[in-house]
C-alpha positions in Angstrom: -3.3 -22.2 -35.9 -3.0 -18.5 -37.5 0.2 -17.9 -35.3 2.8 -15.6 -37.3 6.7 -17.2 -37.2 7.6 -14.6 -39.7 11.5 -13.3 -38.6 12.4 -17.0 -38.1 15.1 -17.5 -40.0 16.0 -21.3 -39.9 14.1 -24.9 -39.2 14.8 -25.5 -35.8 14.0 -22.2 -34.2 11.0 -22.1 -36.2 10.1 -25.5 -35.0 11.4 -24.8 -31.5 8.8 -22.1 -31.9 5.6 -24.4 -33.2 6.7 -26.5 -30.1 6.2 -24.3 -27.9 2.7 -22.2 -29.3 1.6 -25.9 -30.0 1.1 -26.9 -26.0 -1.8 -27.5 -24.2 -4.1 -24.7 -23.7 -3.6 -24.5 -20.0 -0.3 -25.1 -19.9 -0.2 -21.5 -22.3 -2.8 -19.8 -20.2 -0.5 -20.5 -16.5 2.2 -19.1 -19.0 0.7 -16.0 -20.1 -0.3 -15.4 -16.3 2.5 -15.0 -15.1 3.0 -12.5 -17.4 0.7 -9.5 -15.8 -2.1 -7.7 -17.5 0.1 -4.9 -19.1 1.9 -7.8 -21.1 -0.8 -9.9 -22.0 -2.9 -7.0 -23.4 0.2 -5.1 -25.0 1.8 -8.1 -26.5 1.0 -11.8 -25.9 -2.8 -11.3 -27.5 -1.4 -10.5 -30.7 0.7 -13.5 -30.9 -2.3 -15.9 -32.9 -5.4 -16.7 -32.3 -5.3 -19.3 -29.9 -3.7 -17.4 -27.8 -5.9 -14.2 -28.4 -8.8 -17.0 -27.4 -6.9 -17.9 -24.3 -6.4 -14.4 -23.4 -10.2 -13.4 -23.5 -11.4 -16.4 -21.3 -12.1 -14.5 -17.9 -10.4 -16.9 -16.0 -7.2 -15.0 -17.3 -8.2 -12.1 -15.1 -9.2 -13.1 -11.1 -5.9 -11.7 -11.0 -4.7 -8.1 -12.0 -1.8 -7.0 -11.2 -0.6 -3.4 -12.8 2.3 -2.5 -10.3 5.4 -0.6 -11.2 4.8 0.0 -14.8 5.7 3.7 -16.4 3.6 6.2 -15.3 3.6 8.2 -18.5 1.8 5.7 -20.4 -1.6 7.6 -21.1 -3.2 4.1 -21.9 -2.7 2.3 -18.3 -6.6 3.5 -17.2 -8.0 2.2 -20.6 -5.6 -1.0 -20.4 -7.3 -1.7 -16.7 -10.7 -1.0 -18.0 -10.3 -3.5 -20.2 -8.8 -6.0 -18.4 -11.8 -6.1 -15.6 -14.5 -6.3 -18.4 -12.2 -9.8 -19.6 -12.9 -10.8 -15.9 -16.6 -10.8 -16.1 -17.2 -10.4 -12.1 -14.6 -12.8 -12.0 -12.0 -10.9 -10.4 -10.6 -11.2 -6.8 -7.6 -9.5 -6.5 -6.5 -6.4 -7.9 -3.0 -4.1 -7.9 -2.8 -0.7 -9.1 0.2 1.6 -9.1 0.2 5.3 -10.1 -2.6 5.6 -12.3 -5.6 5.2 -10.0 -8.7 7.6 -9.8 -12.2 7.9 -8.4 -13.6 7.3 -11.5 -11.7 4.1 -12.4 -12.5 2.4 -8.7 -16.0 3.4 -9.2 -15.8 1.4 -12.8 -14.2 -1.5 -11.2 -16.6 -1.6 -7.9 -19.5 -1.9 -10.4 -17.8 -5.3 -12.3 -16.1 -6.7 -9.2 -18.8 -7.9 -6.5 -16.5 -10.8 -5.7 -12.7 -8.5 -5.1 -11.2 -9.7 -2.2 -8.3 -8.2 -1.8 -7.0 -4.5 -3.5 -4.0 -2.4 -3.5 -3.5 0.9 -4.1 0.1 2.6 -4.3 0.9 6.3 -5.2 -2.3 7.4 -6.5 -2.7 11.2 -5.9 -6.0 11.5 -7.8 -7.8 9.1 -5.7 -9.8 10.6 -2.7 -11.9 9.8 0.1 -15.5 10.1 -2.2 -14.3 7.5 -4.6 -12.8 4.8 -2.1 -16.2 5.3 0.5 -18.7 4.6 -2.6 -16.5 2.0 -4.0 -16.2 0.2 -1.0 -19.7 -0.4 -0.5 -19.7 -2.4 -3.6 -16.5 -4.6 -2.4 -18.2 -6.6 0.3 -16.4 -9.6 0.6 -13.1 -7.8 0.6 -10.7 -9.2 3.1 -7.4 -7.5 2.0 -6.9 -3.6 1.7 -3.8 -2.0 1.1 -2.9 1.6 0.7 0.8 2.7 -0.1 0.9 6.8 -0.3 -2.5 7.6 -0.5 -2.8 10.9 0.1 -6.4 11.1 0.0 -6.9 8.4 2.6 -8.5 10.2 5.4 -12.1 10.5 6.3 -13.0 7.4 4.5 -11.5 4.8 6.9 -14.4 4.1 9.1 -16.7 4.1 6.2 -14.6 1.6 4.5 -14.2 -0.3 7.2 -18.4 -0.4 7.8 -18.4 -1.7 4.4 -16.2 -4.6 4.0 -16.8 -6.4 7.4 -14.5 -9.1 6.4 -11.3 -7.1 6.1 -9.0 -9.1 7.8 -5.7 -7.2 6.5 -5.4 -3.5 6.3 -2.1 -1.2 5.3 -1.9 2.5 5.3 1.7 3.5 4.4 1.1 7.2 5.0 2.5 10.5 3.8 1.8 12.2 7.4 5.7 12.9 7.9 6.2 14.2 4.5 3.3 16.3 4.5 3.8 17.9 8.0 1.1 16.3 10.2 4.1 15.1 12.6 4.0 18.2 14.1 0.4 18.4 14.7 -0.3 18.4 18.4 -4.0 18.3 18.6 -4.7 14.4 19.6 -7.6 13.9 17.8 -5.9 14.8 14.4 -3.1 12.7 15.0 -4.8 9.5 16.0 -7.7 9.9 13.7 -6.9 7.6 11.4 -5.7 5.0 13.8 -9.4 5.3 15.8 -11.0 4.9 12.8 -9.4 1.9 12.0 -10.2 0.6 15.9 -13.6 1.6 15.6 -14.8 0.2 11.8 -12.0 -2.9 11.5 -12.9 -5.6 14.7 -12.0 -8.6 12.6 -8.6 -7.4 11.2 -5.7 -10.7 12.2 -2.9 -8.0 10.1 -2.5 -4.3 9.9 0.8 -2.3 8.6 0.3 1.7 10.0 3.7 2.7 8.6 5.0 6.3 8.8 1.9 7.2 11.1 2.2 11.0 13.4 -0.3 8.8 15.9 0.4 8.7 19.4 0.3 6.3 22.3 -3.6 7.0 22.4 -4.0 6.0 18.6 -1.5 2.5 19.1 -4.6 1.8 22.4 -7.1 2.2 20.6 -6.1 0.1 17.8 -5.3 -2.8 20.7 -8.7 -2.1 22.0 -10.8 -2.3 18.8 -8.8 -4.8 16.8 -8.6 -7.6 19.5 -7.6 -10.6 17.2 -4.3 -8.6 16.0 -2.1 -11.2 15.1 0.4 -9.1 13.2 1.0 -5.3 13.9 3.8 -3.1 12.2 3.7 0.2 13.1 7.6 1.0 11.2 8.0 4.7 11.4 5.4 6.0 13.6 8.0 8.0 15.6 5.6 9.6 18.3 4.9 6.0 19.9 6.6 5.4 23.3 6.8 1.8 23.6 8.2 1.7 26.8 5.9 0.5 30.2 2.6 -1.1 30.1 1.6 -0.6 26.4 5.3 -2.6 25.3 4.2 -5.2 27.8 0.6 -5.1 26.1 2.2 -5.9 23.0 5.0 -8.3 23.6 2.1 -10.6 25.1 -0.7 -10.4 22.5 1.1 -10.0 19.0 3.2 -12.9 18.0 4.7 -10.6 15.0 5.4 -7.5 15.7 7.6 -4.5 13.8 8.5 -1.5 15.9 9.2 2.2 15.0 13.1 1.8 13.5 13.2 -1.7 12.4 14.5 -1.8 8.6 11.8 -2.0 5.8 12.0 -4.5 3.4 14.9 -4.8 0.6 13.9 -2.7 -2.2 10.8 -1.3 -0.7 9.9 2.7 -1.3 7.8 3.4 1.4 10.5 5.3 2.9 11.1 8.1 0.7 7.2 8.7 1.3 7.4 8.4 5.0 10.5 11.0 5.4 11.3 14.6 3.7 13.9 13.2 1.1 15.3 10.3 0.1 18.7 11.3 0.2 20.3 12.4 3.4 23.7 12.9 2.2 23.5 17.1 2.3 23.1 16.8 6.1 19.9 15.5 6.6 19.1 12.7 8.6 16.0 10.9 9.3 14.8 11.2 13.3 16.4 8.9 15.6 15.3 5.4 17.0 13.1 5.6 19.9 13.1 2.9 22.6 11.6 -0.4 21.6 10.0 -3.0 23.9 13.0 -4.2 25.9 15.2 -1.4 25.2 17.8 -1.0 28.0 18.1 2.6 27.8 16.5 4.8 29.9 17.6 8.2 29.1 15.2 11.0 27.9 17.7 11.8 24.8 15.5 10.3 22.6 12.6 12.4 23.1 14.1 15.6 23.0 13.8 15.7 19.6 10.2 14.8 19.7 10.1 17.9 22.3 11.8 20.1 20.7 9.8 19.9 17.4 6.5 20.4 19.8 7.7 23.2 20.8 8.2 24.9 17.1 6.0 26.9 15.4 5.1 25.5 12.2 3.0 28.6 10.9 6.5 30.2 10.1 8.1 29.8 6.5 10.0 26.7 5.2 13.4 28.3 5.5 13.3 28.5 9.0 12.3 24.9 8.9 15.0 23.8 7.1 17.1 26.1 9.6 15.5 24.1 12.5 15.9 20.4 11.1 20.1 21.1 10.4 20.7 22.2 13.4 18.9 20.3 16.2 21.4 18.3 17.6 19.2 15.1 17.8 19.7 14.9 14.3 22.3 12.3 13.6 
């Protein structure tokens, strides 16, 4: 075994060190796992040869996972290129963060028959002509994630005709950030949510976080997706909960988030979802809405849901800001 030990300085860290590069071969490849494609490519191959061996065997590689590493590495394409040719058509799931394009899902849908679950988080360059023609190469997906996917839009249903199996689904959307939560046309609004109803039958999970649809998009998604066994819908302010569709809900979902409950420690949907991150210069993000079971019964809570229909959106920014700091259903 070629392994370098140069920089050991004494006997027993240097055999502490043969010890450990001197273990079985699986017991090094559960190892180098667990530490993520970035690592094993960037560091642990160059190590020695056995483990450069280990590191090429395409079992290494069902699993990618490239989340939350620096976005101004210029190599992180090339890095994931590389690591689905070391799958062979082995691979099955798949994380990317930040450095997705068309170009790089097409790559991957034409060396990854077998992918069953993807997920895709903050990747601006990625748009709905690259996920519809790299879907129809993923058909035995089952798990399909989207985290601030801007280009998410008409490609739903055509993804969803594609991978019959899907059986989870996220879209954590920018809608809020990017304005569409003042759109009053219905059919904007709840298009994504119909597409999902009318392309995604089998689906047992789906996350719509940060969603402008309404009451008609939340139905039709009940409707379509009938063995829902999960729904969060965190966020997706214009919902009214209250009456028949609550009732709807509280009997068929057995776990169910609603519009205000608290997103998970360390998650960053939210500065996605909202206009900014931080609210201490006086803004505020929009008030709770009933949930099912809420005692209250007053029409407070959609004033400010009134009020911003109501608005005209077509005037500049400034007034905008004007608007938001002083509604008084602001906290």
């Amino acid at each position: 075994m070629d392994c370098w030990n140069t920089h050991v300085k004494d006997g027993e860290s240097g055999s502490s060190l043969n010890r450990f590069l001197e273990l079985p071969e699986d017991v090094i490849a559960n190892i180098l796992h667990r530490l993520g494609a970035y690592e094993i490519l960037e560091n642990a191959q160059g190590v020695c040869s056995s483990w450069r061996n280990i590191c090429k065997d395409p079992s290494m590689w069902r699993v990618i996972d490239m989340k939350h590493l620096s976005d101004e590495d210029e190599y992180l394409e090339a890095m994931c290129r590389e690591a689905v040719d070391r799958s062979q058509g082995q691979l099955t799931e798949l994380h990317i963060d930040r450095f997705a394009t068309d170009q790089l899902l097409l790559y991957i849908s034409e060396r990854s028959s077998k992918l069953r679950c993807l997920e895709i988080r903050d990747c601006y360059e990625v748009g709905d002509d690259g996920l519809i023609e790299a879907a129809k190469k993923f058909p035995l997906l089952e798990e399909l994630h989207f985290v601030s996917i801007l280009g998410v839009v008409d490609s739903i249903e055509p993804i969803g005709q594609s991978c019959p199996k899907l059986k989870s689904f996220t879209l954590s959307s920018s809608e809020y950030k990017h304005g569409a939560m003042f759109e009053n046309d219905d059919f904007c609004i709840n298009f994504q949510a119909v597409a999902i109803a009318r392309s995604m039958p089998g689906l047992r999970h789906l996350r719509v976080l940060g969603s402008a649809m309404t009451n008609k998009g939340l139905e039709a998604i009940l409707d379509g997706c009938p063995n829902l066994k999960s729904l969060d819908i965190r966020r997706c302010f214009k919902v009214d909960l209250r009456g028949e569709i609550g009732d709807r809900i509280a009997q068929k979902i057995k776990d169910f988030k609603c519009l205000n409950d608290p997103m998970e420690e360390g998650c960053d949907w939210d500065a996605d979802i909202f206009y900014y991150e931080d609210y201490s210069d006086g803004w505020s993000s929009p008030r709770s809405y009933s949930c099912i079971d809420s005692p209250d019964d007053s029409t407070d809570d959609y004033a400010f849901r009134d009020s911003i229909e109501e608005f005209d959106f077509s005037d500049s920014i400034e007034e905008l800001d004007f608007f938001c700091r002083g509604n008084d259903y602001l906290d």
